[in-house]
C-alpha positions as CSV (number, residue, x, y, z in Angstrom):
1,X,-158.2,40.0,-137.0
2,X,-158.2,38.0,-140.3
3,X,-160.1,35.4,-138.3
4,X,-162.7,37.2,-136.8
5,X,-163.4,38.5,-139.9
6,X,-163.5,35.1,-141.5
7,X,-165.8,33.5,-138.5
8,X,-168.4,36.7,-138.7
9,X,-168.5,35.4,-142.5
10,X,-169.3,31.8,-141.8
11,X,-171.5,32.8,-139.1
12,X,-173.5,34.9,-141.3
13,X,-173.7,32.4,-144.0
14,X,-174.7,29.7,-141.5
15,X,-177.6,32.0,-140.5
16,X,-179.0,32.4,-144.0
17,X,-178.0,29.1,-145.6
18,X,-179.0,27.0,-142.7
19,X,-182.9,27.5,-142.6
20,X,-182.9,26.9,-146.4
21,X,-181.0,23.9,-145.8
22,X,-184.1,22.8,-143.6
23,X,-187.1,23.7,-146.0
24,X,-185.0,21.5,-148.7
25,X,-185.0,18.6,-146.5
26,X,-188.9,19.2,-145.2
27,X,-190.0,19.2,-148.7
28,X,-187.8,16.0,-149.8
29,X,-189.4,14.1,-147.0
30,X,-192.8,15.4,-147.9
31,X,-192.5,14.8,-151.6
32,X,-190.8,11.0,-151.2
33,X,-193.9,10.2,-148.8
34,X,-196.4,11.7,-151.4
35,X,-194.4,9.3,-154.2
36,X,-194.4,6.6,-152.2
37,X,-197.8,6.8,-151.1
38,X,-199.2,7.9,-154.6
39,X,-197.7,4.8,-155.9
40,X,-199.2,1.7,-153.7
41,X,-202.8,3.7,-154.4
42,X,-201.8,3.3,-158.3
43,X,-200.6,0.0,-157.9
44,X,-204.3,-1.1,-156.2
45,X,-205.7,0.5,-158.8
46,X,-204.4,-1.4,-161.7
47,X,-204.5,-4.7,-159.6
48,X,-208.3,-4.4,-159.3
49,X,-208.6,-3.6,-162.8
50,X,-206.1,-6.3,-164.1
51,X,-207.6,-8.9,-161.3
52,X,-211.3,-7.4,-162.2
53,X,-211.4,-7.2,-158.2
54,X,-211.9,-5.1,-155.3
55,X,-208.6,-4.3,-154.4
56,X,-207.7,-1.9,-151.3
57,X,-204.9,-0.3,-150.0
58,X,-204.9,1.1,-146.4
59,X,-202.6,2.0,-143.3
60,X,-201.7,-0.9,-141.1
61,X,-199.6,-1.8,-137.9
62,X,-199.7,-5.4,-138.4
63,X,-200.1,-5.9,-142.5
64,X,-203.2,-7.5,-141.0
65,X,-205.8,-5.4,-140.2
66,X,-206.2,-2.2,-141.5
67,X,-206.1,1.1,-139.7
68,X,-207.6,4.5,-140.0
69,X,-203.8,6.0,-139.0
70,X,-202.2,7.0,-142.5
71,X,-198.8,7.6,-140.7
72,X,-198.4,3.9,-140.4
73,X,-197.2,1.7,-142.9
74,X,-199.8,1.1,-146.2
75,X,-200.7,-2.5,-147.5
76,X,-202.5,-3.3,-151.0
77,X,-204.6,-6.7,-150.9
78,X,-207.0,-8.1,-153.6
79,X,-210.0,-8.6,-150.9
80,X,-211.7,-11.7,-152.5
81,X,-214.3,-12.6,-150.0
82,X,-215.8,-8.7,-150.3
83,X,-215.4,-8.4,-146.2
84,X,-213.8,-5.1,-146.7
85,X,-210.5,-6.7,-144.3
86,X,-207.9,-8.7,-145.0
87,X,-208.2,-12.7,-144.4
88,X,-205.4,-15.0,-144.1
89,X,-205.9,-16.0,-147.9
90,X,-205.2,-12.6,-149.2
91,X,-201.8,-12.0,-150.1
92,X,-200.1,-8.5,-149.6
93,X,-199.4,-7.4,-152.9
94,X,-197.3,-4.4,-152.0
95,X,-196.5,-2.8,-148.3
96,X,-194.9,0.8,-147.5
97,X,-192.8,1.4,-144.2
98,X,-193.8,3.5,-141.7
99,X,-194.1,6.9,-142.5
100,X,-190.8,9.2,-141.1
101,X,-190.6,11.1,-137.9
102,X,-191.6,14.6,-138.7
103,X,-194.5,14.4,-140.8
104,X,-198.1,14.0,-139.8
105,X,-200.3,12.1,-142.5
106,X,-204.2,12.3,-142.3
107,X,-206.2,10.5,-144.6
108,X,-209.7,8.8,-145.0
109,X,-211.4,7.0,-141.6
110,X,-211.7,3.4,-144.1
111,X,-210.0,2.0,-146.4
112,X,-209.1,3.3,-149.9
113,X,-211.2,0.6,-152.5
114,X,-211.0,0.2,-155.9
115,X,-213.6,-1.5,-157.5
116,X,-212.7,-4.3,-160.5
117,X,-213.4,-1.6,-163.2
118,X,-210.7,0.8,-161.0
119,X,-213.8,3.2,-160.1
120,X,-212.9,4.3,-156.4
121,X,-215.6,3.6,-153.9
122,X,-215.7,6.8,-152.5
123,X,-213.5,10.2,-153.3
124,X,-210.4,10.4,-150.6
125,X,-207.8,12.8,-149.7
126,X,-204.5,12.2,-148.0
127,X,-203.0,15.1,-146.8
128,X,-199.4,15.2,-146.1
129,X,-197.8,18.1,-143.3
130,X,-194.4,18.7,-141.7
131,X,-194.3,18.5,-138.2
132,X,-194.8,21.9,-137.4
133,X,-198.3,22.0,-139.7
134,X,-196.8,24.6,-141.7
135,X,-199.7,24.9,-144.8
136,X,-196.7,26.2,-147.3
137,X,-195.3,22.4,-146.7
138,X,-198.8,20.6,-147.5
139,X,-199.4,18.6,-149.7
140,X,-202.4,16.7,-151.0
141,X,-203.1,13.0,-152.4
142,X,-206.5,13.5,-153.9
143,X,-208.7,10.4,-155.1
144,X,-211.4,10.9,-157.6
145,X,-214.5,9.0,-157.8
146,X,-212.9,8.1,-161.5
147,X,-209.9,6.5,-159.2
148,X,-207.2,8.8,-160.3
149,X,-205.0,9.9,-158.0
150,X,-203.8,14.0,-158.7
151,X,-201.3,15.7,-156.6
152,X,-202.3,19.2,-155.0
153,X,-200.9,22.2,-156.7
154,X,-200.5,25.8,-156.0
155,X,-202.4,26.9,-158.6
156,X,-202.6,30.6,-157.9
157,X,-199.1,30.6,-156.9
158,X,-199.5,31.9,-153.3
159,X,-197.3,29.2,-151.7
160,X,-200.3,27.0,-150.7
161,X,-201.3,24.2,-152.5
162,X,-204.9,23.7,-152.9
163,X,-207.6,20.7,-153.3
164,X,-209.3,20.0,-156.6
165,X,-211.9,22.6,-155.3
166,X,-209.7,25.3,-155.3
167,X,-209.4,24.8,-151.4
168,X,-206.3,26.0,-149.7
169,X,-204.2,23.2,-147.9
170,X,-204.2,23.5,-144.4
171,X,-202.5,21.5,-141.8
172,X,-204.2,22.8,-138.7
């Protein structure tokens, strides 16, 4: 009887701790791909300011050509001839792995520039999602024109993160 008693218990607790267990892991995932990604933009950034060049930093399959699929692995190139790719003289000044199973990543259609006074060449977002596009997991790179990079928050504390406008983060 003891041990009925003591399996109902455990089954119980397995039933509430378990799907916090998952959120944890979901939003660690999320969080390190935001960090990671947040970082290779930064480190573009002060390259083209410390280089005075156009630097970029985009997805890639190859660490060759650039791609417009932000799950794939990110590379960060001074582009020195201005041709917007990367030629066999420009070294790879930092690369990311491909991002991990479970997360879809969405992002701008080119390449992320930074101009040699850091300006960006256009505004960006990156928007990060579990697998399940669940909005209350989203979360948000955001690119100024300024070329800082800010991290949605859930400013109105609704369990949504939203964009610089105020926007709510949605993954569908």
């Amino acid at each position: 009887m003891e041990l009925m008693i003591t399996l109902v218990i455990i089954g119980i607790l397995i039933t509430v701790v378990a799907p916090s267990v998952a959120e944890i892991l979901t939003r660690n995932r999320i969080t390190a791909q935001v960090n990671e990604t947040s970082g290779v933009i930064q480190l573009a950034r002060h390259t083209a300011i410390d280089e005075q060049s156009n630097t970029i930093v985009c997805p890639t399959a190859d660490f060759s050509t650039c791609s417009n699929d932000w799950g794939l692995a990110k590379m960060v190139f001074v582009d020195l001839d201005q041709s917007g790719d990367r030629g066999d003289d420009e070294e790879i000044l930092a690369g990311t792995s491909v991002s991990p199973e479970g997360l879809n990543i969405s992002g701008p259609a080119a390449a992320i520039l930074f101009n040699g006074d850091g300006t960006a060449s256009a505004p960006a977002t990156i928007l990060i999602c579990d697998q399940d596009n669940t909005d209350k997991f989203a979360r948000a790179l955001l690119l100024t024109l300024q070329g800082r990079v800010k991290i949605s928050q859930d400013s109105n504390n609704d369990d949504i993160h939203e964009d610089l406008a105020g926007t709510a983060l949605s993954c569908s």
